[in-house]
C-alpha positions as a printed NumPy array, in Angstrom:
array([[ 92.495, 149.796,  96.431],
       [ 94.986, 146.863,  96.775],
       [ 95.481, 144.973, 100.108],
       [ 98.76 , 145.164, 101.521],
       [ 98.056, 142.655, 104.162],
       [ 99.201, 139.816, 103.243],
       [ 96.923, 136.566, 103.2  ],
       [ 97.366, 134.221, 105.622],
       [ 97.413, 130.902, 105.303],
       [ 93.689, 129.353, 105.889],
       [ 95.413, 126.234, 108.155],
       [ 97.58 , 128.069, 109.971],
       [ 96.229, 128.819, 113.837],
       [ 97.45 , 128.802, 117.135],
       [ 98.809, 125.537, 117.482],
       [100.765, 125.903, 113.68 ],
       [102.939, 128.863, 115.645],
       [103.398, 127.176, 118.383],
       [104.897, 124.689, 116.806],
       [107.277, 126.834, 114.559],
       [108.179, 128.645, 117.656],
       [109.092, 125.603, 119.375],
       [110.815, 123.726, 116.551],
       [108.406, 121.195, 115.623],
       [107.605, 120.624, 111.79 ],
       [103.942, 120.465, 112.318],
       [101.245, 120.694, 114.464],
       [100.842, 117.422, 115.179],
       [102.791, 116.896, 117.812],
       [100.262, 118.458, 120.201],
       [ 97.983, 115.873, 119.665],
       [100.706, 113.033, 121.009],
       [101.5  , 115.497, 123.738],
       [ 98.059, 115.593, 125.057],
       [ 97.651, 111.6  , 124.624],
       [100.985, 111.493, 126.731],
       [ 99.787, 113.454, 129.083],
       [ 96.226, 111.825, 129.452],
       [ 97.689, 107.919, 129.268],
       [101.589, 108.092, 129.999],
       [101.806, 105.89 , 127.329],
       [105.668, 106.61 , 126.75 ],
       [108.357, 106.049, 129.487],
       [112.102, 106.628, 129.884],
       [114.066, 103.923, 128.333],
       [110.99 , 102.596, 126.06 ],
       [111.956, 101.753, 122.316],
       [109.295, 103.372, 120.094],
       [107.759, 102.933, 116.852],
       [106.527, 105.919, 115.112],
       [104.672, 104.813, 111.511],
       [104.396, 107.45 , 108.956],
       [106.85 , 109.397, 110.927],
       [107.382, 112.252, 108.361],
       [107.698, 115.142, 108.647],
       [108.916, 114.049, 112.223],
       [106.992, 115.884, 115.152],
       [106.166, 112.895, 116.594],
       [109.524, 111.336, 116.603],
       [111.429, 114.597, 118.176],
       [108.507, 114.725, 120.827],
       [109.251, 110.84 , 121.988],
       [112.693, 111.004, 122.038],
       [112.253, 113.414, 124.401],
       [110.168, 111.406, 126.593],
       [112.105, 108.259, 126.662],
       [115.42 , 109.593, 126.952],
       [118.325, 109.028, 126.247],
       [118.464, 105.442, 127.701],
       [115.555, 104.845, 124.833],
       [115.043, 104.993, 121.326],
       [112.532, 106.161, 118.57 ],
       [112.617, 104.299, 115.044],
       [110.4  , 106.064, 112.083],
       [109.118, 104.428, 108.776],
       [107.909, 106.727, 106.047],
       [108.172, 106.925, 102.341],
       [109.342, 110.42 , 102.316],
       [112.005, 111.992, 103.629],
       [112.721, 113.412, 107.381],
       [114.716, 116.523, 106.999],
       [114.587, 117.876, 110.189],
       [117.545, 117.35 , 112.509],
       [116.83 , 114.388, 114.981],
       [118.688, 113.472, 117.865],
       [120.821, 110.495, 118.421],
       [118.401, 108.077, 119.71 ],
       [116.205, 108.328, 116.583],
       [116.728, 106.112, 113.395],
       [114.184, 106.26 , 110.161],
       [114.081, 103.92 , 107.821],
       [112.745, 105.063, 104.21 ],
       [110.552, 102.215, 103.486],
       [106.534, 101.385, 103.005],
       [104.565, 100.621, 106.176],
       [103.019,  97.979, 103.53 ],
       [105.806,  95.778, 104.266],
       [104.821,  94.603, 107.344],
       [106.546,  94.047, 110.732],
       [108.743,  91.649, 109.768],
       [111.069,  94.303, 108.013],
       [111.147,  96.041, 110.978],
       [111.99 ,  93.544, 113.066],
       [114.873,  92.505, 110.51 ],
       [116.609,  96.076, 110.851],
       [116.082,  96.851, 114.155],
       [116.519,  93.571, 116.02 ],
       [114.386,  94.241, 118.96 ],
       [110.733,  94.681, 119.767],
       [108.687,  98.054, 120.747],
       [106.919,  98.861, 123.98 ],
       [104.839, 101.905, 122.263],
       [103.887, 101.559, 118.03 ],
       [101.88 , 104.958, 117.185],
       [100.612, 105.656, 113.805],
       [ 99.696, 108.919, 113.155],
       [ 99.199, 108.094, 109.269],
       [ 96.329, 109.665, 106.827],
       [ 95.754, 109.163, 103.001],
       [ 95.253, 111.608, 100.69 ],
       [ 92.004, 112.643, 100.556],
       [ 89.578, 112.771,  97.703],
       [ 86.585, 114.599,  99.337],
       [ 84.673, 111.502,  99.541],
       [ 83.758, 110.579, 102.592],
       [ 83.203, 106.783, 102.37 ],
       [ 86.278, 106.439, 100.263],
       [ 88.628, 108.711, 102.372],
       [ 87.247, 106.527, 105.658],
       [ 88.115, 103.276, 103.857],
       [ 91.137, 104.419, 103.23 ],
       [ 92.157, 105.716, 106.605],
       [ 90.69 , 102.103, 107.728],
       [ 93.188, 100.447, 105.976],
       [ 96.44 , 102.231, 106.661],
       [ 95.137, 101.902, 110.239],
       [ 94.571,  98.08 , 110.38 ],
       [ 98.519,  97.688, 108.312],
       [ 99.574,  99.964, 111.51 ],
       [ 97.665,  97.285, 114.273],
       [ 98.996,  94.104, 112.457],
       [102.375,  95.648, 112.43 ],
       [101.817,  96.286, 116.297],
       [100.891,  92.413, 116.655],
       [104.194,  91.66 , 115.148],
       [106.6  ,  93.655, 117.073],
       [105.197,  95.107, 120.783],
       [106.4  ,  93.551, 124.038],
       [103.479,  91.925, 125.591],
       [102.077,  94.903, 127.828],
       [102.995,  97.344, 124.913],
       [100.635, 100.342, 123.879],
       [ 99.588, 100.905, 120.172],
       [ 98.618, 104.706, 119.163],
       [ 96.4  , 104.746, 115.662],
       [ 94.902, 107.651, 114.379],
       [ 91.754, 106.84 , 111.911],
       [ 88.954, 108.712, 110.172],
       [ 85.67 , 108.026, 111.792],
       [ 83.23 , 106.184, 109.037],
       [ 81.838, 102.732, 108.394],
       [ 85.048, 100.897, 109.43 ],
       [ 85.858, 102.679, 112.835],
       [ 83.844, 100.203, 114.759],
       [ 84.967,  97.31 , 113.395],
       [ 88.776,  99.031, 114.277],
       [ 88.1  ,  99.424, 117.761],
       [ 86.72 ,  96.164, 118.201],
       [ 90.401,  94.954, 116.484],
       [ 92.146,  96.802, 119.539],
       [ 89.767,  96.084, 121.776],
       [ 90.433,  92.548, 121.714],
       [ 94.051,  92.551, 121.76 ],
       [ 94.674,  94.999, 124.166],
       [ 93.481,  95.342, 127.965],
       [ 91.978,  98.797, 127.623],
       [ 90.93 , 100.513, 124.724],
       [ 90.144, 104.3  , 124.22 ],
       [ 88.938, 106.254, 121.783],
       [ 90.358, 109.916, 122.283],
       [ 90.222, 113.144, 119.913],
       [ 92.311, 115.617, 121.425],
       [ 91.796, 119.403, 121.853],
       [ 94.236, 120.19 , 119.203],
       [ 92.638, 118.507, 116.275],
       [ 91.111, 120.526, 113.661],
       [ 87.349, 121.268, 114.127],
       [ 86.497, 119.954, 110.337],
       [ 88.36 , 117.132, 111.08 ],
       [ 87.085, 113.467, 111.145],
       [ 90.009, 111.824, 112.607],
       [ 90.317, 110.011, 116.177],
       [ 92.79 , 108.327, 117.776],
       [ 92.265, 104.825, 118.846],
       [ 94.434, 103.562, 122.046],
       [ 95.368,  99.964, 123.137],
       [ 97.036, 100.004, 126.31 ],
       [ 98.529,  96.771, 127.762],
       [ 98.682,  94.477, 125.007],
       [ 97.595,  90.88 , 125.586],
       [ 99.449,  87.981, 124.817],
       [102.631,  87.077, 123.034],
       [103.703,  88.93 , 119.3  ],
       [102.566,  87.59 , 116.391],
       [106.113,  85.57 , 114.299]])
């Protein structure tokens, strides 16, 4: 007997419907919601940096909470081909390059940089965790180049060898620090977001 039903996608779930239903791309944007809602990170007029925006939850959900008085810039390699609202820009371009090509096209400095960025995994755990480590530490030193002094820095980053030795990055720059998986992460999942709130000092030229 065949089966009419027809097979449902093994990643879809709650939060994967939700998120169609309410015009998001992808899932991920529940996981910024609930840090929102936990730090207030994000405020009305703010100028945000969203690295490895694509496929742009993150960047609809912060436009909405800094208004229209604010602004949200993306950086990804790929595309962002859902419809964004006025007070977004993205620039095509490789979070490799630093801050100081953001700087150069957007003139001003951030009070919130989130990264919610993840390489490709190969089913190794030591490799995929170095890897994570490294796209996260590109995201902090871009941070250090272009938050306000008292700015907030988002990273997401697989937990392995390197995650202390990430914290401890944040934690030094930054008055608080918090480590924070939220509810709406996957179960099999490794990844946990690291939060600097208040940065210290002047940015890096």
């Amino acid at each position: 007997m065949k089966h009419t039903r027809k097979t449902r996608n093994r990643w879809e779930d709650h939060y994967s419907r939700r998120a169609k239903q309410e015009k998001y791309p992808a899932r991920s944007v529940y996981k910024l919601k609930e840090i929102q809602q936990k730090y207030h990170l994000i405020q009305k007029g703010d100028r945000v940096l969203d690295l490895g925006c694509a496929p742009g939850s993150w960047l609809l959900y912060a436009a909405e909470q800094v208004g229209h008085k604010g602004y949200v810039v993306g950086i990804d390699l790929k595309l962002v081909t859902v419809r964004l609202p006025s007070n977004v820009k993205v620039h095509e371009g490789d979070v490799f390059s630093t801050g100081d090509e953001v700087l150069a096209f957007t003139g001003e400095r951030f009070h919130v940089v989130m990264s919610d960025m993840a390489p490709a995994t190969t089913g190794n755990s030591h490799v995929d965790s170095a890897r994570s480590f490294n796209l996260s530490e590109t995201a902090f030193v871009i941070a250090q180049k272009v938050l306000v002094p008292g700015g907030s820095f988002i990273c997401k980053i697989f937990q392995g060898e390197d995650f202390s030795r990430f914290s401890a990055l944040v934690k030094a720059s930054f008055k608080t620090c918090k480590n924070y998986r939220p509810k709406s992460t996957r179960k099999a999942s490794k990844e946990v977001y690291v939060i600097g709130i208040k940065k210290t000092g002047q940015p890096v030229s």
